[in-house]
N, C-alpha and C positions, 0 to 999 in steps of 0.2 A: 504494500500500500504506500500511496507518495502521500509523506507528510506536507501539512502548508505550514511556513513560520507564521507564529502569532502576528509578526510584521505586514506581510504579505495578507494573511486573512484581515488584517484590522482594516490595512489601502482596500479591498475590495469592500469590504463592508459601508466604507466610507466612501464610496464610489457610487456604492447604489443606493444609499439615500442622498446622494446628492444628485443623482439622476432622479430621483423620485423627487423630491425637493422642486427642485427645475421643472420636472414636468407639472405639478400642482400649480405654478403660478404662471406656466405657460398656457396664450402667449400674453406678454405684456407689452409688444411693439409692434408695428408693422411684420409681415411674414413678402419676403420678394419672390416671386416663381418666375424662375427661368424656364421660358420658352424657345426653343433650339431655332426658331422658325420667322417668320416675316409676320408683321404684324397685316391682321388681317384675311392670312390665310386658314383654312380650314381647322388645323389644329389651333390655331392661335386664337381663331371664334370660338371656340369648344372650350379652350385654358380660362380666359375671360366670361366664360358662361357661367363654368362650375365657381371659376371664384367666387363670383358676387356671392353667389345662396352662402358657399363655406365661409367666406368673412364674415358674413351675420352672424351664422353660428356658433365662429368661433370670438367673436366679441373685439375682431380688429382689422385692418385693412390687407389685403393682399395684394401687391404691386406687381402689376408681370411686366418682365424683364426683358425683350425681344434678343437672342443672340445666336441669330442664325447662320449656317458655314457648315463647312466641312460634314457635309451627311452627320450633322447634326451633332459633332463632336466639340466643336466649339463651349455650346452650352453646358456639356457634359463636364467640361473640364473646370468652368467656371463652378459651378456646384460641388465637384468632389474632393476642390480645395478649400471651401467657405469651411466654416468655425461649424461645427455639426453642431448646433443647439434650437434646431426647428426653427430658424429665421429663414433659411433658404434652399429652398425647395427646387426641385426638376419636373418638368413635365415631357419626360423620358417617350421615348418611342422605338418601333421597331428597328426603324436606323442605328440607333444606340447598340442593338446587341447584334446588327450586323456589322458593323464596326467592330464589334468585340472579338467575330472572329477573323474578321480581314487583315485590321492592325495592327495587331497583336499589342496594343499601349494599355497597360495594367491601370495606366492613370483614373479610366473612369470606368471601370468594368462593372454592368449592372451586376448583383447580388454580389459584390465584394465591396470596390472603393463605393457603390449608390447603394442603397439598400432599398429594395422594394417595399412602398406604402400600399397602393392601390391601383389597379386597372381604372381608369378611365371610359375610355370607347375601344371599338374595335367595328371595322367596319371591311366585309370580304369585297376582294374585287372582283372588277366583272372583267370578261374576256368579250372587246369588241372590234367590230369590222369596220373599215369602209364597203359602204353599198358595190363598189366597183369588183371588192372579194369575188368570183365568180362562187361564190358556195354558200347555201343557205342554213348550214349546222355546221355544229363542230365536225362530223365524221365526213362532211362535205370538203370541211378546209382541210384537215387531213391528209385527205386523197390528194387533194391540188399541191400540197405542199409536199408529199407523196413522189408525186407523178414529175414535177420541176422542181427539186432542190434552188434553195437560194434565190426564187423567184418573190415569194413572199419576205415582207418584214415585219418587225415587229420593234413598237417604241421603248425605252427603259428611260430610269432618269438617272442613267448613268452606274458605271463599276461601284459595288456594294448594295445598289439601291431595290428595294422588295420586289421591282418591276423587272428590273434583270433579275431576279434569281425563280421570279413566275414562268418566265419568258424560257428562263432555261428548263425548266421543273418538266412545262408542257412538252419541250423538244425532246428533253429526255423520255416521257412517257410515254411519245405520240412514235418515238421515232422518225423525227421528223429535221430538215436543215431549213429554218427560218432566218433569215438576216438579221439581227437585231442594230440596230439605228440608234445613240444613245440622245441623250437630252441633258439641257443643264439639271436640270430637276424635273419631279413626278406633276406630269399637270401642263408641262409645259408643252408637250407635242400635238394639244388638244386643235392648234392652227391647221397642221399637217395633215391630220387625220383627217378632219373633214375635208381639208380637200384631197384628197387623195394621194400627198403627196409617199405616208407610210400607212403597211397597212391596216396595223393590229395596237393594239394597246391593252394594257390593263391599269384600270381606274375606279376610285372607286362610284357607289350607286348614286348618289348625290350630284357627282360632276358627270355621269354621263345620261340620265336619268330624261332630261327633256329632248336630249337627241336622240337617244332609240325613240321616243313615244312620237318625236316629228319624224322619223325614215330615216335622218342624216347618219345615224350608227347603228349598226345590226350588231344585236348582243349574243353571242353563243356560247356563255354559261358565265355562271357565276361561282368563283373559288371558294366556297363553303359549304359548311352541313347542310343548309337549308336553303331554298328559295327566299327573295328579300321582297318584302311586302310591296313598294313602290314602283317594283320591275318583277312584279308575282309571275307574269306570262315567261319569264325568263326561265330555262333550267339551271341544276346545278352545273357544273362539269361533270358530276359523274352520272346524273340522268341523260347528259346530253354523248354520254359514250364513252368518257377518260374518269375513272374512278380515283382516290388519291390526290387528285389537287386541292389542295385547301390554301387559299394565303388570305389577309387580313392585313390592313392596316391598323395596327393598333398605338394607343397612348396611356401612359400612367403616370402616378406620382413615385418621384423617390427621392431621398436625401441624404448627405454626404454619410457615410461609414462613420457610428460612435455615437451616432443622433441620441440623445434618452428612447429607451424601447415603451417607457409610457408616453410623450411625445407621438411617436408611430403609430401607436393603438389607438391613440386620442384622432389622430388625423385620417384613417384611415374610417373609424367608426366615425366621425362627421361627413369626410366625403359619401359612402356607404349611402347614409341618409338622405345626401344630398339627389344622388343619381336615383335613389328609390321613389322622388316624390311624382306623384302622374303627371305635372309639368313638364317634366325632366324625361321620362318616358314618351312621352310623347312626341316633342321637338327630337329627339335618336330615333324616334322608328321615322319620322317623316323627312329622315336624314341618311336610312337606309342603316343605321350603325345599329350595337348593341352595346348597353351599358355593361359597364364593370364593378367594380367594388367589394371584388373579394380581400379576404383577411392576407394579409404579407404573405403570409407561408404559402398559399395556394399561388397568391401572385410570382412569388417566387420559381416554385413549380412550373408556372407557364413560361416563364422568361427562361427556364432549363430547357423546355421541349420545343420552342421556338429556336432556341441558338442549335439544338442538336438538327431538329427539323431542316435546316439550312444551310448547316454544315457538310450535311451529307451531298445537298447539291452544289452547292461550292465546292466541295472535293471530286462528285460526279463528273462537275460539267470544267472544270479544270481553273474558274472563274479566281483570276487575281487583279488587287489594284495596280494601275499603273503608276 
C-alpha cells in the first residue's frame, strides 16, 4: 500500500475546500466565452443565444469573445492558458478535436488541457447536388462516379475540416474517386455550388434547407441516425443505400484543465436547463440541430468516439495537413 505524508494529505485536503470555497461564491464577475468563430456566424448565433438565458441564471454577464483562425485552434489556445477559475470558458467544436489528431499540439487537447462541460448542439449534415449531377439518389451518383472517376467533385472547407473527412468517409464506402475542391472555410463554396461550378457539398440542414425546397440543391441523404424534420422528404444515407455515415456538426462548453469540479457541475446543470426549456427546443429543431447537455462524463465519452470515429478515416484515406 502507498503511504500519503500527512504533508501531502493536508495540500490536498486544503485544495479541495478551496475548490469548494470558490465554487460557492462563484460566479462573482463577469464569465468571457470564447468563440473560435466570426461573429455572426452560425455557431457564434447559437454561443450568444444560450448565453443570454445562462447569464440570468447564473446571476452575471457573459461576454463572448470572437477568436476565430486556424480551424479553430486559435481560440482553443486562448482558453487553455487563462487562470482555470470559471471566468473563461470555450465554446469548443468538432474542429477542436480534429485538430487534436492532425496537430499533434498537446496545448489545447479536449478532455486533457479543456475539460468537457456540456454538448451544446449538434447538427448532421446533409449530402447535396447541383441539379446539373446527372443522378437523382445517392446509388444514382455512385454509378456516375463509378462509371468516370475524377469527373465529379466535391467541396471541403479545407485539410482537417469535418467536410473533408465526410467527403473522404463516402469515397471510402462508396468506393468511389471524387475530386475534392477545398474552400477557405465550411459554408463558403455555397457560390459555387449553385452555380454549378463544384458538385457536391456537405452542409448543414439550416444552410441548405431553402434551396432543396426551391430545386437549386438536390439532397441525397442526410449523415445521421434519423431523418431531420425540416428536410423530412430527405433520407438518411443509409436509407438512401450507404449504411455507416454519420457526421454532425457539433458545439460545447469546456474550460481550461484544474477549473473547480463544483464550478463544472454548476455550469453544466444551468446550461442542461437552459437547452431543456421549449423555447430552446424549439428554435434547434426549426434549425434542423439537436440539443445537448449531457453531464461531462458522457460529454466526455462522445468527444473519445468522435476523435477515434475520424481517426480511423484520417488514417484510411491517408489525409494530412499541409
Amino acid at each position: 500500500m502507498i503511504k500519503t505524508s500527512p504533508l501531502a494529505a493536508a495540500v490536498a485536503a486544503a485544495l479541495v475546500l478551496c475548490g469548494a470555497a470558490q465554487a460557492q461564491t462563484w460566479p462573482a464577475k463577469p464569465i468571457r466565452l470564447v468563440v473560435p468563430a466570426v461573429a455572426g456566424s452560425a455557431v457564434d448565433v447559437q454561443a450568444r443565444r444560450v448565453a443570454t438565458d445562462l447569464a440570468e441564471a447564473l446571476g452575471q454577464p457573459i461576454v463572448i469573445d470572437n477568436r476565430p483562425g486556424a480551424n479553430s485552434a486559435i481560440g482553443a489556445r486562448e482558453v487553455a492558458r487563462a487562470t482555470p477559475d470559471g471566468y473563461t470558458l470555450l465554446q469548443g467544436n468538432i474542429n477542436n478535436s480534429l485538430n487534436d489528431l492532425l496537430l499533434g499540439d498537446a496545448c489545447c487537447k479536449l478532455n486533457e488541457a479543456l475539460v468537457p462541460i456540456t454538448r451544446l448542439f449538434s447538427s448532421p449534415l446533409v449530402m447535396v447536388v447541383n441539379p446539373k449531377v446527372q443522378a437523382s439518389d445517392l446509388k444514382g451518383y455512385i454509378a456516375l462516379a463509378k462509371a468516370q472517376p475524377q469527373l465529379l467533385t466535391f467541396a471541403s472547407g479545407g485539410p482537417g475540416a469535418i467536410t473533408q473527412l465526410l467527403g473522404e468517409k463516402v469515397k471510402l464506402a462508396a468506393g468511389i474517386n471524387v475530386r475534392e475542391i477545398p474552400y477557405k472555410s465550411i459554408g463558403a463554396e455555397m457560390p459555387d455550388l449553385l452555380a454549378g461550378h463544384v458538385d457536391t457539398a456537405y452542409l448543414a440542414p439550416v444552410v441548405v434547407e431553402q434551396n432543396i425546397k426551391a430545386g437549386k440543391l438536390h439532397a441525397l441523404g442526410v449523415a445521421g441516425p434519423q431523418r431531420v424534420a425540416i428536410i423530412s422528404q430527405v433520407p438518411t444515407m443509409a436509407e438512401a443505400g450507404l449504411p455507416g455515415i454519420e457526421a454532425a456538426g457539433w458545439n460545447g462548453l469546456f474550460a481550461p484543465a484544474g477549473t473547480p469540479d463544483a464550478v463544472i457541475r454548476r455550469l453544466q446543470a444551468e446550461t442542461a436547463k437552459v437547452l431543456a426549456t421549449p423555447a430552446m427546443k424549439a428554435e434547434a429543431a426549426q434549425k434542423g440541430s439537436e440539443i445537448g447537455g449531457e453531464k461531462p462524463e458522457e460529454y466526455a465519452a462522445f468527444i473519445r468516439a468522435e476523435i477515434a470515429k475520424w481517426g480511423k478515416v484520417i488514417k484510411d484515406s491517408g489525409i494530412k495537413l499541409q
